[in-house]
PADRENVEX-718547 format. One line per field, with one value per residue (C-alpha): residue number from 1; residue in one letter; x, y, z; chain. Coordinates in nm, 2 decimals. Layout:
BEGIN
n <- (NUM, ...) $
res <- (A, ...) $
u <- (X, ...) $
v <- (Y, ...) $
w <- (Z, ...) $
chain <- (A, ...) $
END
This chain:
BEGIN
n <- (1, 2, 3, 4, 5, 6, 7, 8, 9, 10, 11, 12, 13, 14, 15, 16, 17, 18, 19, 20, 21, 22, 23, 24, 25, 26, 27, 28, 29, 30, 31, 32, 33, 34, 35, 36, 37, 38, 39, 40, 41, 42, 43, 44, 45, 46, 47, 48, 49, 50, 51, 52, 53, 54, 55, 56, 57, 58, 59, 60, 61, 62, 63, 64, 65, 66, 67, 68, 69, 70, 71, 72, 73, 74, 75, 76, 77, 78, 79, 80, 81, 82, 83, 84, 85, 86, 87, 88, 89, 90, 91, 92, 93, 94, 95, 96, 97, 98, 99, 100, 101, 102, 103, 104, 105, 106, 107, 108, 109, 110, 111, 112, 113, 114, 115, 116, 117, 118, 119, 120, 121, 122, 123, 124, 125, 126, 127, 128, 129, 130, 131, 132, 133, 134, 135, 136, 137, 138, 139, 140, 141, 142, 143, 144, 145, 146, 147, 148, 149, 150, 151, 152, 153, 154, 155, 156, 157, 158, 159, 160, 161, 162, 163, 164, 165, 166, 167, 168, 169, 170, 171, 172, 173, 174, 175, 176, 177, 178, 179, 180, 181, 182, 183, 184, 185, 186, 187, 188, 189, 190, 191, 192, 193, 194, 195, 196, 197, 198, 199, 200, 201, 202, 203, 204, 205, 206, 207, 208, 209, 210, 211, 212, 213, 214, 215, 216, 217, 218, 219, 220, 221, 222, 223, 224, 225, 226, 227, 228, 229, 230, 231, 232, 233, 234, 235, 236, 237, 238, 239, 240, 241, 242, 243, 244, 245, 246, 247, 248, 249, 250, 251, 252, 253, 254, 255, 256, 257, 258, 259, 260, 261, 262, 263, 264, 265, 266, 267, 268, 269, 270, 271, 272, 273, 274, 275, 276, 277, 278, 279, 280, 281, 282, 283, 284, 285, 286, 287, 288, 289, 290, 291, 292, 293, 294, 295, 296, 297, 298, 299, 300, 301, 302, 303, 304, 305, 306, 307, 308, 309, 310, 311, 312, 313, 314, 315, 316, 317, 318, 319, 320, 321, 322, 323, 324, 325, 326, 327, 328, 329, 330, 331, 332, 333, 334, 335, 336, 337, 338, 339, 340, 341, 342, 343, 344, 345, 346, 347, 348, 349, 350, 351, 352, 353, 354, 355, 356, 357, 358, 359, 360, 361, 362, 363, 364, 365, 366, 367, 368, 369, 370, 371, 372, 373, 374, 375, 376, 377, 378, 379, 380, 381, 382, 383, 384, 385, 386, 387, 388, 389, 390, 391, 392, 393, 394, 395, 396, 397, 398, 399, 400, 401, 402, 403, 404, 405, 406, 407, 408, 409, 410, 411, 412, 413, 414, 415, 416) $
res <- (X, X, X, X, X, X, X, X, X, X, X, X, X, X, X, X, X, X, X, X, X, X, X, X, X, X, X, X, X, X, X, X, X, X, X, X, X, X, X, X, X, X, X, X, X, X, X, X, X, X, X, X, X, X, X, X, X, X, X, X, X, X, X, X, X, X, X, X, X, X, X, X, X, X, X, X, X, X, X, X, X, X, X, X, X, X, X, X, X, X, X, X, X, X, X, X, X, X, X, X, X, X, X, X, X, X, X, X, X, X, X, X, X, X, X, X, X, X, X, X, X, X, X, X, X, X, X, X, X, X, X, X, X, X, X, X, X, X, X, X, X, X, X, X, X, X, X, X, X, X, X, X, X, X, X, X, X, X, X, X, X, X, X, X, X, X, X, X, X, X, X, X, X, X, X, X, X, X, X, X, X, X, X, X, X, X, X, X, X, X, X, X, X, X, X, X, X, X, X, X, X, X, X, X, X, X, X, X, X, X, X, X, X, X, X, X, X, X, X, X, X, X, X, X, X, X, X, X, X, X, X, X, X, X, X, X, X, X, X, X, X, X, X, X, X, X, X, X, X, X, X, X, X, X, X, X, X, X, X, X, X, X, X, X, X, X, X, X, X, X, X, X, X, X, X, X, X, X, X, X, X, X, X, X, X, X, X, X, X, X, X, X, X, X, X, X, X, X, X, X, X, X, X, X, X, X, X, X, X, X, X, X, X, X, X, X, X, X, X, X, X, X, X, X, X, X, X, X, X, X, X, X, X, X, X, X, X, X, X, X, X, X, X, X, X, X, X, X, X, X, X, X, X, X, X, X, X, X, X, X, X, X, X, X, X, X, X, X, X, X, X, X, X, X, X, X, X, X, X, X, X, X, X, X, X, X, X, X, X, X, X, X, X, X, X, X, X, X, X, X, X, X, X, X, X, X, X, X, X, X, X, X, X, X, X, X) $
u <- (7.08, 6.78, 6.42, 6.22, 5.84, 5.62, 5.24, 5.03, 4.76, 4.48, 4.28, 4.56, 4.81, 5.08, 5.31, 5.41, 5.77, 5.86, 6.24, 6.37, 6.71, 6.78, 6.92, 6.77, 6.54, 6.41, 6.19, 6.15, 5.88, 5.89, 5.66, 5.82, 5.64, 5.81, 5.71, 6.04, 6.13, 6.25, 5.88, 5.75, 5.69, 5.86, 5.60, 5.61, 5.91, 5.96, 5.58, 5.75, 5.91, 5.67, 5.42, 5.65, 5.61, 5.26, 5.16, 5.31, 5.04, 4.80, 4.52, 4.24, 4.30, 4.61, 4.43, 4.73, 5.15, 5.10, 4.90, 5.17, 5.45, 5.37, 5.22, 5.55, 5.72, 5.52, 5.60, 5.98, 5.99, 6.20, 5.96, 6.11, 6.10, 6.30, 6.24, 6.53, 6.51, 6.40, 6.16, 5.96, 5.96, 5.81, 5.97, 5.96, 6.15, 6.07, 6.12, 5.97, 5.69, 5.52, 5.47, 5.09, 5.08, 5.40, 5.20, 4.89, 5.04, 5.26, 4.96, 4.73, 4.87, 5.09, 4.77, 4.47, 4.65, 4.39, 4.66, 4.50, 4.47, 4.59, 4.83, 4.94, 4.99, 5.18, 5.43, 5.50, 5.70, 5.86, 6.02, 6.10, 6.32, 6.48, 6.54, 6.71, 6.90, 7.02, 7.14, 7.31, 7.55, 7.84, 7.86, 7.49, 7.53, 7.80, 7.58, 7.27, 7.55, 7.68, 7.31, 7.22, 7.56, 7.54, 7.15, 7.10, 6.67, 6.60, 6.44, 6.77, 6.93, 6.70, 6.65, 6.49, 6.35, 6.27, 6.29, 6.06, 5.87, 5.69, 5.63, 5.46, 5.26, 5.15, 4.76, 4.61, 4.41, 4.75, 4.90, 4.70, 4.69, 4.98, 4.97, 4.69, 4.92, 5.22, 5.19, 5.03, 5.06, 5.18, 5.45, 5.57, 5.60, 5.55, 5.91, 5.86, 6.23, 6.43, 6.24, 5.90, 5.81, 5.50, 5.31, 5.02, 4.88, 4.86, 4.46, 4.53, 4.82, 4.64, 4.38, 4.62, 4.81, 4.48, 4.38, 4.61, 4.36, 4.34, 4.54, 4.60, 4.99, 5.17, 5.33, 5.70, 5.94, 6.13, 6.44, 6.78, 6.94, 7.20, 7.57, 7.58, 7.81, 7.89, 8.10, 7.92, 8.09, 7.91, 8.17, 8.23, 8.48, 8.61, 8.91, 8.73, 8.62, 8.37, 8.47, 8.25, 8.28, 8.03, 8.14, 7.91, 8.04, 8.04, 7.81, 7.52, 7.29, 7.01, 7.31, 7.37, 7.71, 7.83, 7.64, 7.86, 8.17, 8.12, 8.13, 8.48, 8.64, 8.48, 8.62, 8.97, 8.90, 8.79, 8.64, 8.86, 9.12, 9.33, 9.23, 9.44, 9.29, 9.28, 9.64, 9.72, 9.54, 9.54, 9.84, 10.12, 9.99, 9.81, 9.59, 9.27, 9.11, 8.79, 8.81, 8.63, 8.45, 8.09, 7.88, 7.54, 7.26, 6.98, 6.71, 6.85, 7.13, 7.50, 7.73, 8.11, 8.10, 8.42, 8.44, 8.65, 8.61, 8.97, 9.18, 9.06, 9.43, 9.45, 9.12, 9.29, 9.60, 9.39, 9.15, 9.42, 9.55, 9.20, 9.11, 9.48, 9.40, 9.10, 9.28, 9.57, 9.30, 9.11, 9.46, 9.66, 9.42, 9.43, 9.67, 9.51, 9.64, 9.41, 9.10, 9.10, 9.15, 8.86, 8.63, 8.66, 8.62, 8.30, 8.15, 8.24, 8.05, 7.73, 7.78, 7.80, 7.55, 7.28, 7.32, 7.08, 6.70, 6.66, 6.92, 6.82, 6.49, 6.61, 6.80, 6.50, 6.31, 6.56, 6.63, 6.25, 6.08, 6.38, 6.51, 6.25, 6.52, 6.46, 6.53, 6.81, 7.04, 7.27, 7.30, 7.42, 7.65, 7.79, 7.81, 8.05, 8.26, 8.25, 8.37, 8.65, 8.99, 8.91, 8.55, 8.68, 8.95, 8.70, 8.48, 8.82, 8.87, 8.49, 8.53, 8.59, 8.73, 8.43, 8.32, 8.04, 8.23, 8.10, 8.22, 8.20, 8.46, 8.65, 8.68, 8.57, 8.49, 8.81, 8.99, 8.84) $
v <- (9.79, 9.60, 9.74, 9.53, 9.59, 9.34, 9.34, 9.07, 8.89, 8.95, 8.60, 8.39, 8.60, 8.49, 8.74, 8.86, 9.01, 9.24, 9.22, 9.43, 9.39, 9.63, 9.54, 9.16, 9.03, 8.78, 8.72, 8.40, 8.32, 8.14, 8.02, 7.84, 7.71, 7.60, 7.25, 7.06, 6.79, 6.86, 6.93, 6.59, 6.34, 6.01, 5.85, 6.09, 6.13, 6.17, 6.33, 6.69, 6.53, 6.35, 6.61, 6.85, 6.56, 6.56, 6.87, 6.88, 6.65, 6.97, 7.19, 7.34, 7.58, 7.35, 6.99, 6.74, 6.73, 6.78, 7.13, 7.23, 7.10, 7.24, 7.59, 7.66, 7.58, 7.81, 8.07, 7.98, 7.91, 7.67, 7.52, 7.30, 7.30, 7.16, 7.05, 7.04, 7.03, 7.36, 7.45, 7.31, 7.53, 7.59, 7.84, 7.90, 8.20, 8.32, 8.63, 8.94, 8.97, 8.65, 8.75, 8.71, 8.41, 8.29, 8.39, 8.23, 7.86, 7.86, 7.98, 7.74, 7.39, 7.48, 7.63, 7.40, 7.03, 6.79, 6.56, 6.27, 5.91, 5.75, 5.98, 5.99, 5.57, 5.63, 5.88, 5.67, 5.46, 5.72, 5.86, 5.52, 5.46, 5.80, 5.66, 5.32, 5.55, 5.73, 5.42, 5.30, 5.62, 5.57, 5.92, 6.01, 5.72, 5.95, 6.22, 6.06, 5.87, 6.22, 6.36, 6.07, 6.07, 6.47, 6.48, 6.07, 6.01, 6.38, 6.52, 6.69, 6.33, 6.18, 6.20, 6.37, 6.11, 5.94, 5.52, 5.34, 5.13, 5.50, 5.60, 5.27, 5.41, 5.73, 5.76, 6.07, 6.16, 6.19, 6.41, 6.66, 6.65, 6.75, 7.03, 7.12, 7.16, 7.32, 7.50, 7.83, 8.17, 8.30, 8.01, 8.06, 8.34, 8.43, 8.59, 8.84, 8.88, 9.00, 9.24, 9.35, 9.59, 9.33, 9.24, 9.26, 9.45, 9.45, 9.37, 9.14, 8.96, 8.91, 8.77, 8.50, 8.44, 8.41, 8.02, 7.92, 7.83, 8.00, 7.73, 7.80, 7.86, 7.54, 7.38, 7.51, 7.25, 7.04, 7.23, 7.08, 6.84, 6.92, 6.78, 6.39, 6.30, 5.94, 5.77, 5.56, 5.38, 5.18, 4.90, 4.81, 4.65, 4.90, 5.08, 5.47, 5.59, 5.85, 6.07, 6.34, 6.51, 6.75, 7.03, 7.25, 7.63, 7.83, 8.08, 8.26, 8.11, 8.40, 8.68, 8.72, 8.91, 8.57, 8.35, 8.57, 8.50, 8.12, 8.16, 8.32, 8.07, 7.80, 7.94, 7.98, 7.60, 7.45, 7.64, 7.76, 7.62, 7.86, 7.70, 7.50, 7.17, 7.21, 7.32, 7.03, 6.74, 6.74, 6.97, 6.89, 6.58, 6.43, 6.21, 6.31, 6.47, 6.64, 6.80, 7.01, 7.24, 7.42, 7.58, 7.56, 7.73, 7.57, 7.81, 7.72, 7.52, 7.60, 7.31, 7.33, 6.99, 6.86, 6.60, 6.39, 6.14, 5.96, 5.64, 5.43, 5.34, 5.72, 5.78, 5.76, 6.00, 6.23, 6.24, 6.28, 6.57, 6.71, 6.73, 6.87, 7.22, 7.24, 7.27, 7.44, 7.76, 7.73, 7.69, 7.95, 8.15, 8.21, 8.42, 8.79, 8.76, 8.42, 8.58, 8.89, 8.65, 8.44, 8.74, 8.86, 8.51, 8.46, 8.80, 8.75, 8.42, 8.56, 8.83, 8.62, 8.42, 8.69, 8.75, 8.45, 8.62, 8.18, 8.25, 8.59, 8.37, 8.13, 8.35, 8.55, 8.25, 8.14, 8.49, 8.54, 8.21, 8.02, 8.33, 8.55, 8.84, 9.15, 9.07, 9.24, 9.08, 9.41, 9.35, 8.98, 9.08, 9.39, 9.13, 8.93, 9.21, 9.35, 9.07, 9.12, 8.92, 8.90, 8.79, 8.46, 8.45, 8.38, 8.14, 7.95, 7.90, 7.81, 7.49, 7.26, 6.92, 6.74, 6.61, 6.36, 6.12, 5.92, 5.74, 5.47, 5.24, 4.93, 5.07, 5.04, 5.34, 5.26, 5.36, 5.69) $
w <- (14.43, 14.48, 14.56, 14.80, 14.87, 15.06, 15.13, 15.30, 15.11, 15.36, 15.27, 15.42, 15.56, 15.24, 15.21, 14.88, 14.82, 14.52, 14.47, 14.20, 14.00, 13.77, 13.43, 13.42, 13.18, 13.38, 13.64, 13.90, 14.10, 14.36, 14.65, 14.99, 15.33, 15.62, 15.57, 15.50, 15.64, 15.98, 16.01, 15.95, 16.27, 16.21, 16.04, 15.79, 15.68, 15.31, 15.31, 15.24, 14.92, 14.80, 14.82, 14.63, 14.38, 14.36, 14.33, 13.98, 13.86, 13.83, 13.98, 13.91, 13.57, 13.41, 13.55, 13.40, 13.47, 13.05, 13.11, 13.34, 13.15, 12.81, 12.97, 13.10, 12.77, 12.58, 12.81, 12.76, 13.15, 13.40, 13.62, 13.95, 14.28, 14.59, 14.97, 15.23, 15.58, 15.60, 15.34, 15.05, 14.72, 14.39, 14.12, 13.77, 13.59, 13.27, 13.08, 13.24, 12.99, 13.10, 13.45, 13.46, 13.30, 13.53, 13.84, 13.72, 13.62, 13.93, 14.20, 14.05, 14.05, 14.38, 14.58, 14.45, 14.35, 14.28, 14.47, 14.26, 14.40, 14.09, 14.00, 14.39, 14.32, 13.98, 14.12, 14.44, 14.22, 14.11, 14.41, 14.56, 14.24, 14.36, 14.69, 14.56, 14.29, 14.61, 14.79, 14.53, 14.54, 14.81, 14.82, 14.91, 15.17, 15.32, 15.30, 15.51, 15.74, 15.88, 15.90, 16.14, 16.32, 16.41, 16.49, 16.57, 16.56, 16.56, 16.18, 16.06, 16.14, 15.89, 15.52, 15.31, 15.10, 15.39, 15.34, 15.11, 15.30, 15.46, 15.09, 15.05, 15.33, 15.25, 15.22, 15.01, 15.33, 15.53, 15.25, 15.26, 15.64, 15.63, 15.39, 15.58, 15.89, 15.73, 15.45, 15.63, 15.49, 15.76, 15.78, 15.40, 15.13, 14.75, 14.63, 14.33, 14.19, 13.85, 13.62, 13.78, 13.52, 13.37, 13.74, 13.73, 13.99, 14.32, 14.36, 14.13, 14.22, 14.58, 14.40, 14.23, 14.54, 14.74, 14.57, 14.87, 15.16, 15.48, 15.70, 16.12, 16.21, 16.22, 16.57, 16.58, 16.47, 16.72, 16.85, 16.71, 16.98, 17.21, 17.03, 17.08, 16.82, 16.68, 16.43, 16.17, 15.93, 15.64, 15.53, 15.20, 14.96, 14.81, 14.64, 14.70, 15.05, 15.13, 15.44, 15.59, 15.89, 16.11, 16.39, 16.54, 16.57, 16.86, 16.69, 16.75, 16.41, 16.45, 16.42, 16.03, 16.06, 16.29, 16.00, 15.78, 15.94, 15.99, 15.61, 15.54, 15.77, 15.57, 15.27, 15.36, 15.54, 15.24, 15.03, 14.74, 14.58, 14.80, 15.14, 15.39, 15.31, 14.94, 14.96, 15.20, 15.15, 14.76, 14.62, 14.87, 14.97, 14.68, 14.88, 14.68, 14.40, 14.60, 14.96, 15.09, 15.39, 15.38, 15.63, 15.67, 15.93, 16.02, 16.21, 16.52, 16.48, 16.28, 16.16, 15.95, 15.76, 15.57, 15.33, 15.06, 14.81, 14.80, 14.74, 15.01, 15.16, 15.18, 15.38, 15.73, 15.63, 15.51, 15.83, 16.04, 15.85, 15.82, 16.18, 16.30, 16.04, 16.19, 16.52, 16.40, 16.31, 16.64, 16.79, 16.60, 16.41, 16.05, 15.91, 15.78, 15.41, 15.44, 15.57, 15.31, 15.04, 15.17, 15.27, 14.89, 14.72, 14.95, 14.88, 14.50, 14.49, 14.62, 14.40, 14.05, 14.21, 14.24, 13.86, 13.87, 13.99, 14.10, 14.36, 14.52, 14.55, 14.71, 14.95, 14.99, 15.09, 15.35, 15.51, 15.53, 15.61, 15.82, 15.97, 15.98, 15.88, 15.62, 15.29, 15.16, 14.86, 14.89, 15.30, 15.24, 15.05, 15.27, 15.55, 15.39, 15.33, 15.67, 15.82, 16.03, 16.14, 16.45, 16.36, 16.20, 16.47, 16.67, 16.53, 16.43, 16.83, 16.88, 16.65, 16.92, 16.90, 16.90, 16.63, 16.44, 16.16, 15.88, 15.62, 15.32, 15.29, 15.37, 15.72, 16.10, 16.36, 16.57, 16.30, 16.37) $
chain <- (A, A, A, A, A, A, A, A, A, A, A, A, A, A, A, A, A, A, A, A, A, A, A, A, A, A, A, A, A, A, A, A, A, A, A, A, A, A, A, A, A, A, A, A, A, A, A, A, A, A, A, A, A, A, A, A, A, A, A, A, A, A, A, A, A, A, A, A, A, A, A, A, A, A, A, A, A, A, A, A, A, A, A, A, A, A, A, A, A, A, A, A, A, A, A, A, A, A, A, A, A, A, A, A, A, A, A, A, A, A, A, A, A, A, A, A, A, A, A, A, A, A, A, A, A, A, A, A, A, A, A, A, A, A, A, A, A, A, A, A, A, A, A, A, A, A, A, A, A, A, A, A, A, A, A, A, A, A, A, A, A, A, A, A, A, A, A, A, A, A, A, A, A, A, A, A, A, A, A, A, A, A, A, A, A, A, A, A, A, A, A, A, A, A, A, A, A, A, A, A, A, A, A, A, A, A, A, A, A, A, A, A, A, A, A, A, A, A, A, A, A, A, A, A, A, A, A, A, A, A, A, A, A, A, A, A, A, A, A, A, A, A, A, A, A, A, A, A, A, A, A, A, A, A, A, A, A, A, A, A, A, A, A, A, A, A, A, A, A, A, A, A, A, A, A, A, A, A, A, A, A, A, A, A, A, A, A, A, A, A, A, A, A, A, A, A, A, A, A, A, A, A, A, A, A, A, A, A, A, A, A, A, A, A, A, A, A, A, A, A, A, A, A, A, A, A, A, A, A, A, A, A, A, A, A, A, A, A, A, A, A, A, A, A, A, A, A, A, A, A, A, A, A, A, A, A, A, A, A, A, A, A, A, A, A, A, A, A, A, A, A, A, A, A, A, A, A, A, A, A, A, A, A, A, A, A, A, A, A, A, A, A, A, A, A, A, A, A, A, A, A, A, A, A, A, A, A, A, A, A, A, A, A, A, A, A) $
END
């Protein structure tokens, strides 16, 4: 069982969470603000990234990337960090001995950057060769097509990465305007989790988490769109075709046990090798080697998204076949030897996954900060077990038939 304690740093409001696993020798530390990229007007876009970037470069203790680099090596530690559209964080798990110095490295370069103008130049390059690498993947193509098709001009429709020529853009005074404007205390959160035995203490570990400034709350973020879904289709000449496809469930995204039930009937969607469109479109009908379906919750928004990498002459077949299961479960139902077998593949996934103190972060991070929910590793796991039949029943029939489309391939959208 896990033991979670929080507190409240009182210089900036940061909230520190102590999440204990027994019988782990590790420990992951990790620090997330509600400043992804759904947060970023539309000049801005990419600035979450590329700030996430940035800050790498050093602070104020550990002044170079090589001081950050080489400090976490002597410690043994994985250092990285990640923005989505929800958050923007910074971890680094080591073994539980090196706490301190952990806490220390990871509050300094993350909470006092220098954010230097040269180095700011040097890494812009950088993250624009990310970008092209991106483009030149048909199957990241897919990825940003669907975004744009489901959400159109709103900030989930866009990327991440956001397009080169704002990179090209970005000043060092607009950076850190908007870090300035996002990355509150009261907006984020410090996550404490694995082997706590070697924190320092508390006075202490306020005193390491209080180098982040005192910032005012942040504006909310603008509310996800009302369900205007298109078909986009990005031609090209050749043999493999990327096919993803977005649905919005008839759930209620702020009610965990209905986020947990979206997530069984994506499992026995698509989510095992068990599932209807495993079982379908690749065993009986071989018409690819991937297939798949996920879920995802925003903070106020669900989707179901199903996708395939196949033989392009099979694309269409497959699409076909992919949209009548879907309708066949909201239709039908699933059957209840499918949902227990979902319910305990799901559960048994998040349970192998919290072996890893990373992932109980990251959860952590999203229950707290995007959900504002209690953190409870044990609860998210209880949830998926208590899930019902008649729980997926339902969300099964709420998938309506409406539905955005993308796709990579020698194709047009009226074949869709």
């Amino acid at each position: 069982m896990a033991e979670v304690s929080s507190t409240v740093v009182p210089a900036n409001e940061l909230p520190v969470h102590r999440i204990g696993i027994p019988g782990t020798r590790a420990l992951t530390v990790l620090v997330a603000f509600d400043a992804g990229a759904r947060t970023e007007r539309p000049e801005e876009n990419g600035m979450a990234h590329f700030l996430e970037h940035l800050v790498f470069k050093g602070g104020v203790k550990y002044p170079t990337y090589r001081d950050v680099n080489e400090t976490a090596e002597r410690m043994g530690g994985v250092l990285n960090a990640y923005t989505s559209h929800d958050l923007v964080a910074f971890h680094i798990t080591v073994r539980a001995e090196s706490a301190p110095k952990a806490i220390d490295l990871l509050s300094d370069f993350v909470a006092r950057p220098k954010l230097d103008a040269e180095e700011l130049d040097r890494e812009r390059g950088v993250v624009i060769q990310e970008i092209n690498r991106a483009y030149d993947q048909p199957s990241t193509i897919a990825e940003y097509l669907i975004d744009k098709a489901a959400f159109g001009e709103h900030p989930l429709g866009r990327t991440v990465l956001g397009p080169e020529e704002n990179l090209r853009s970005f000043s060092r005074e607009a950076i850190v305007a908007f870090r300035e404007r996002r990355w509150a205390g009261a907006r984020g959160g410090a996550f404490l989790t694995g082997n706590l035995d070697h924190l320092p203490a508390e006075a202490e570990l306020h005193e390491l988490f209080a180098r982040f400034p005192t910032l005012p709350a942040p504006e909310p973020y603008v509310p996800a769109p009302e369900f205007a879904p298109e078909t986009l289709v990005q031609e090209r000449d050749t043999n493999q075709s990327h096919l993803r496809m977005i649905y919005r469930p008839d759930i209620g995204v702020t009610d965990f046990k209905q986020r947990a039930a979206l997530s069984i009937y994506s499992t026995l969607l698509g989510g095992s090798m068990g599932s209807r469109l495993f079982d379908e479109i690749r065993e009986k009908r071989g018409l690819c080697y991937s297939v798949y379906a996920i879920d995802h919750a925003f903070a106020d928004v669900p989707i179901l998204q199903l996708g395939s990498g196949l033989e392009s002459a099979k694309c269409i077949e497959a699409y076909t076949r992919m949209r009548e299961i879907v309708d066949e479960l909201r239709d039908d139902g699933p059957t209840p030897e499918e949902v227990e077998r979902a319910r305990a593949y799901a559960a048994g996934r998040v349970v192998l996954a919290f072996e890893n103190t990373g992932a109980v972060a990251r959860h952590a991070a999203t229950r707290s900060i995007v959900f504002d929910e209690k953190i409870d590793p044990d609860a998210a796991i209880a949830a998926l077990d208590a899930v019902t039949f008649e729980e997926v029943r339902e969300v099964a029939a709420g998938v309506a038939d409406n539905l955005a489309i993308a796709c990579v391939g020698p194709h047009t959208a009226d074949e869709f």
